[in-house]
C-alpha positions as CSV (number, residue, x, y, z in Angstrom):
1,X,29.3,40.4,24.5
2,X,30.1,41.9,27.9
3,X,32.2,45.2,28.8
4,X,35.7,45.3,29.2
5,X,37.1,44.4,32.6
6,X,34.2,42.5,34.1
7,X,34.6,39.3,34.8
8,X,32.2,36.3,34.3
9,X,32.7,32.7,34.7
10,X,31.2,30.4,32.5
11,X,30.9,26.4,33.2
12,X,29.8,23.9,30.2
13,X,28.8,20.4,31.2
14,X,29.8,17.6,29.0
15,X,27.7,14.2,29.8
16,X,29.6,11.6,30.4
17,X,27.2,8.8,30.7
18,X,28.6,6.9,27.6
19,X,30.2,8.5,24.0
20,X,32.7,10.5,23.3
21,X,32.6,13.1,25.7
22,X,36.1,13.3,26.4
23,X,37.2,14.6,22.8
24,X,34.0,17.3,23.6
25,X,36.3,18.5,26.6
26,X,39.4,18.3,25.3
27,X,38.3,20.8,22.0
28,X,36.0,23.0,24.7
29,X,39.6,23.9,25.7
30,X,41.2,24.6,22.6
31,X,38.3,26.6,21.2
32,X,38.5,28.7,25.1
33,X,42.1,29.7,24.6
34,X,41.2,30.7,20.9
35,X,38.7,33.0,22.4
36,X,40.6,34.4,25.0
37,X,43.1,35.6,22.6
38,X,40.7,37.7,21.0
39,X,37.8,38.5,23.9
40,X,38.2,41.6,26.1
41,X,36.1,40.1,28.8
42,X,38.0,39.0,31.6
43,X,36.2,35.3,31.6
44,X,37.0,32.2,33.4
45,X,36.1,28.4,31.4
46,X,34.9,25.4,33.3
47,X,34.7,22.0,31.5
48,X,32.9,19.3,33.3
49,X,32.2,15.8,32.9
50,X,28.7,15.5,34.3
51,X,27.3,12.7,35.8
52,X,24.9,13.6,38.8
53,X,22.0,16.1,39.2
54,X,24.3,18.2,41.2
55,X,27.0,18.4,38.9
56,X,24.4,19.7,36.1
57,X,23.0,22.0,38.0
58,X,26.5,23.9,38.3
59,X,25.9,24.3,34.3
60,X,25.6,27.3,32.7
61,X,25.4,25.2,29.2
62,X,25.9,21.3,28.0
63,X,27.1,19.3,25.4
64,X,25.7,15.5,25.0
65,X,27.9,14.0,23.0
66,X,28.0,10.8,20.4
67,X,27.8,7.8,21.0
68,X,24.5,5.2,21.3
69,X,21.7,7.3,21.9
70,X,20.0,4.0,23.4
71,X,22.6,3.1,25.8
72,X,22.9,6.7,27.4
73,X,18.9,6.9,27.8
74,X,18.9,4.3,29.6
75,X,21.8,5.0,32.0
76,X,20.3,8.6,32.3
77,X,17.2,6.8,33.6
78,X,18.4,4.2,35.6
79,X,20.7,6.9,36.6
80,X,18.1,9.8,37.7
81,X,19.3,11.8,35.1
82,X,16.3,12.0,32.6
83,X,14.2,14.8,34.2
84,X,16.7,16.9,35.4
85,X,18.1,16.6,31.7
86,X,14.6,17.8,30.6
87,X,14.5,20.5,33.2
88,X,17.7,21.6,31.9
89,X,17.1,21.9,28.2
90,X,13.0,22.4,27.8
91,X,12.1,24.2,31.0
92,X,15.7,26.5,32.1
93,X,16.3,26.8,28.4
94,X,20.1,26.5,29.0
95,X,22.1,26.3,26.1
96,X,22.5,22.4,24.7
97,X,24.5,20.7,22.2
98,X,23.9,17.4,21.1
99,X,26.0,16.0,18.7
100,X,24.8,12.7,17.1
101,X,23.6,10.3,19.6
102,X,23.1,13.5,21.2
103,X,21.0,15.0,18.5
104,X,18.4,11.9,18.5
105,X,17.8,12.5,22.2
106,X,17.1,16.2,21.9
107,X,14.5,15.5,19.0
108,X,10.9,15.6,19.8
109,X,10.6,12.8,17.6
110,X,12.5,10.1,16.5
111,X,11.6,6.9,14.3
112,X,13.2,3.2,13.6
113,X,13.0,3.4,17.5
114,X,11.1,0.7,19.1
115,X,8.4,1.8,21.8
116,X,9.7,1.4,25.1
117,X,13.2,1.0,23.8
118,X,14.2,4.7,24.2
119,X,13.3,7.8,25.9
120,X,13.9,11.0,24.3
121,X,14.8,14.2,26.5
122,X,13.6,17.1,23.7
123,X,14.0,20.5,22.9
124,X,14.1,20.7,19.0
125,X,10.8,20.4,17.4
126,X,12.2,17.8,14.7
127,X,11.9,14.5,13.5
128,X,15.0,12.6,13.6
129,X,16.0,9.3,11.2
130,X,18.0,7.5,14.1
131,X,20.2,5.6,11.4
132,X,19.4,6.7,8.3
133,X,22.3,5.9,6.4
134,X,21.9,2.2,7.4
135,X,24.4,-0.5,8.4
136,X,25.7,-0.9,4.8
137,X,27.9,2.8,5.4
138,X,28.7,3.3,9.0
139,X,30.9,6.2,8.8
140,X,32.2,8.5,5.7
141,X,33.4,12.1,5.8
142,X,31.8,15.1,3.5
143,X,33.1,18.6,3.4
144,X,30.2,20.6,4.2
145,X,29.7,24.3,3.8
146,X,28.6,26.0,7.1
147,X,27.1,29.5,6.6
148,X,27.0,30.0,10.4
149,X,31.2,29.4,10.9
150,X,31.8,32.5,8.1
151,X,32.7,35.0,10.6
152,X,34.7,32.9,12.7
153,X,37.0,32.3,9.3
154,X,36.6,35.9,8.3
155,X,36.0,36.5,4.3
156,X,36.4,32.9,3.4
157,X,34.0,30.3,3.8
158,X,36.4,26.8,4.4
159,X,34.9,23.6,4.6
160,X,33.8,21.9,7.4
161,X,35.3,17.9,7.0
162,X,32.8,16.5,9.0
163,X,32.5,12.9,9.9
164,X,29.6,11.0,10.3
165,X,29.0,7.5,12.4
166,X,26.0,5.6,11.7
167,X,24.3,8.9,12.1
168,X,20.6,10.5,12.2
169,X,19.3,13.0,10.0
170,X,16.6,15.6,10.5
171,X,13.6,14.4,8.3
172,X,11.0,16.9,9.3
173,X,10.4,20.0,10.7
174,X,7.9,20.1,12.9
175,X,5.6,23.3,14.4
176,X,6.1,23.8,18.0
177,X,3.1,22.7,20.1
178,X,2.1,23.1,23.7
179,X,2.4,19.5,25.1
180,X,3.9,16.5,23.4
181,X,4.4,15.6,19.7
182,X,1.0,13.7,19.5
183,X,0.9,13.5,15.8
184,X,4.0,12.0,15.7
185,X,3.2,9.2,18.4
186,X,0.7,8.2,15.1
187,X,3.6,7.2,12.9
188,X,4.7,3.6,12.9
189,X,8.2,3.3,15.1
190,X,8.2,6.5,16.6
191,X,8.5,7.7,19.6
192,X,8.2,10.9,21.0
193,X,9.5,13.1,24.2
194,X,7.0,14.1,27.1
195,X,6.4,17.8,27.2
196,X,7.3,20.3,29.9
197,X,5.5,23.1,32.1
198,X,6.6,26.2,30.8
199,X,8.5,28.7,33.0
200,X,7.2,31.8,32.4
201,X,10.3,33.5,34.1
202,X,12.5,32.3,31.9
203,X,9.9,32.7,28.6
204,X,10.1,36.4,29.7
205,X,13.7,36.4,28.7
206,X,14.1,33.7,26.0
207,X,11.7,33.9,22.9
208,X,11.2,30.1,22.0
209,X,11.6,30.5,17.8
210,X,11.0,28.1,15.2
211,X,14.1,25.5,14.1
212,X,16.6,27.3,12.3
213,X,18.5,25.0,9.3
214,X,22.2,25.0,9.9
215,X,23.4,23.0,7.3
216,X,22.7,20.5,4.7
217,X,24.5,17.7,3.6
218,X,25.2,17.6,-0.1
219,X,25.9,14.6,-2.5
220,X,24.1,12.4,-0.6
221,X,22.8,10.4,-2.8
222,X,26.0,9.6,-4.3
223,X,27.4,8.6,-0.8
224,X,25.3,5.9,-0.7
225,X,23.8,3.2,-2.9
226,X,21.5,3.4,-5.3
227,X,18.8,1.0,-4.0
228,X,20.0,2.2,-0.4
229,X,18.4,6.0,-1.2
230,X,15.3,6.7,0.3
231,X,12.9,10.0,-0.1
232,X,12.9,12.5,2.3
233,X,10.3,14.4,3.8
234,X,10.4,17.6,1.1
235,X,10.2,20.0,4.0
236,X,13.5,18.7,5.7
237,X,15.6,17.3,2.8
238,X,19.5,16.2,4.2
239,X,19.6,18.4,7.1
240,X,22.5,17.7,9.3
241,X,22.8,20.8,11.7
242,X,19.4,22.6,13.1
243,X,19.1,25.3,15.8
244,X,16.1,26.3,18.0
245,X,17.1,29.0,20.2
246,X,19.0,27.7,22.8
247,X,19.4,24.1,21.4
248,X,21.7,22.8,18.4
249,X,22.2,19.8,17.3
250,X,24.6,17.9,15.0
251,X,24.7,14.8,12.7
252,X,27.9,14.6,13.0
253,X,30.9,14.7,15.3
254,X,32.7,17.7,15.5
255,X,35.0,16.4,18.4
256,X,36.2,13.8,16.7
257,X,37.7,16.2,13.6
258,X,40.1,18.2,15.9
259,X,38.8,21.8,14.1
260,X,37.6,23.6,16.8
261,X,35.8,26.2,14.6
262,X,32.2,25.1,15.9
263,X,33.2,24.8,19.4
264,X,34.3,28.5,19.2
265,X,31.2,29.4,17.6
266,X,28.8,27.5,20.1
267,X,30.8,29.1,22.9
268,X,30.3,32.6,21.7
269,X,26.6,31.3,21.5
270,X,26.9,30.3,25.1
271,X,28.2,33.6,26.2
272,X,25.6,35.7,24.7
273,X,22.7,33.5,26.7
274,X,24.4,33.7,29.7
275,X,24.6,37.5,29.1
276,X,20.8,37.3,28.1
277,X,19.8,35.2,31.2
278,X,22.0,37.5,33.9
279,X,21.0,40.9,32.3
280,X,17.2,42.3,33.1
């Protein structure tokens, strides 16, 4: 990840529209100084609260964080905010993060959403469940085991105690197509996001792959109550992290745990695009 002695300066966005995107920023900078301990790349952090168009265009990556996935739509589009957000993630292909709230607007799909009630921004061909553990359980914690974090811990694999808040799962997987979701628009109480012009300077660079499973959450079924379970597409099952290039998304809310372990690794994620995007 870069030579030694060159310096690079990096700047991650955090949306601050509504959620929790201050406990994003405050972690950003605790997983930073546990990577410059150990990086030999002279590299400057920038955490942002981002707002405006012009602040997200300083971005080199972005987080959007938890909180209602609803209420930050519609500030993003009262706001301005929606097509430079799509610009960002599905045309630039800059890193993104969306952590609950923030996964359901960076799904191509999304049910239990009324039509007109939401816009979705996109990037991850998946169908979201926007509250699929229902009012009845609006937050628990499961230790879940995160294949992706095993280098950052070394030998030992150490649980992940997430938390989740009233959140979203991935229900389906769904094949990337040129234009929008239009399948999807066909299923009752789902809506979909608008599709993107591809730039083909950028697709030179960054080879758009299929979604990658992150992690799974187990036990569910004994998490909730019996006549509370509901099937799952068999494709998806209880996915709670996913990955499609450039774009991750989260269940949960890693910010809110004070274990910086993912932060690290998404950062090291960051720092390899950026690498990707300067280099020819």
């Amino acid at each position: 990840m870069g030579s030694a002695g060159r310096h690079m300066d990096i700047t991650v966005g955090v949306l601050a529209l509504q959620g929790a995107f201050n406990e994003h920023v405050q972690l950003l900078r605790v997983a930073a100084k546990i990577l410059e301990a150990k990086d030999i790349v002279n590299r400057t952090w920038v955490f942002r609260e981002i707002r405006t168009e012009a602040e997200l265009n300083s971005c080199d990556a972005l987080i959007i964080p938890g909180g209602e996935s609803t209420a930050i739509s519609l500030v993003a589009q009262r706001s301005g905010m929606m097509e430079p957000l799509r610009d960002f993630v599905k045309v630039q292909r800059k890193p993104t993060w969306g952590t609950c709230a923030g996964l359901i607007l960076l799904a191509e799909a999304a049910n239990q959403t009324k039509k007109g009630g939401q816009e979705l921004i996109g990037g991850l061909d998946v169908r979201v469940n926007r509250n699929h553990f229902g009012r009845q359980i609006e937050s628990f914690q499961a230790d879940l085991e995160l294949p992706f974090l095993q280098q950052a811990d070394g030998d030992e694999l150490k649980p992940f105690r997430a938390i989740f808040i009233r959140a979203p799962i991935v229900e389906k997987l769904l094949k990337h197509v040129v234009g929008p979701q239009t399948d999807e628009e066909k299923v009752d109480a789902t809506v979909v996001a608008p599709s993107r012009p591809i730039d083909h300077q950028v697709a030179k660079k960054i080879h758009l792959k299929g979604v990658e499973i992150m992690g799974t959450l187990p036990g569910r079924a004994a998490a909730i109550k019996e006549d509370e379970t509901k099937k799952l597409d068999a494709e998806a099952g209880d996915i709670i992290a996913v990955r499609q290039t450039n774009v991750f998304g989260t269940s949960f809310h890693p910010e809110l745990t004070g274990d910086p372990r993912i932060h690290v690794w998404w950062l090291e994620q960051v720092v390899e695009a950026v690498e990707e995007r300067k280099n020819p």
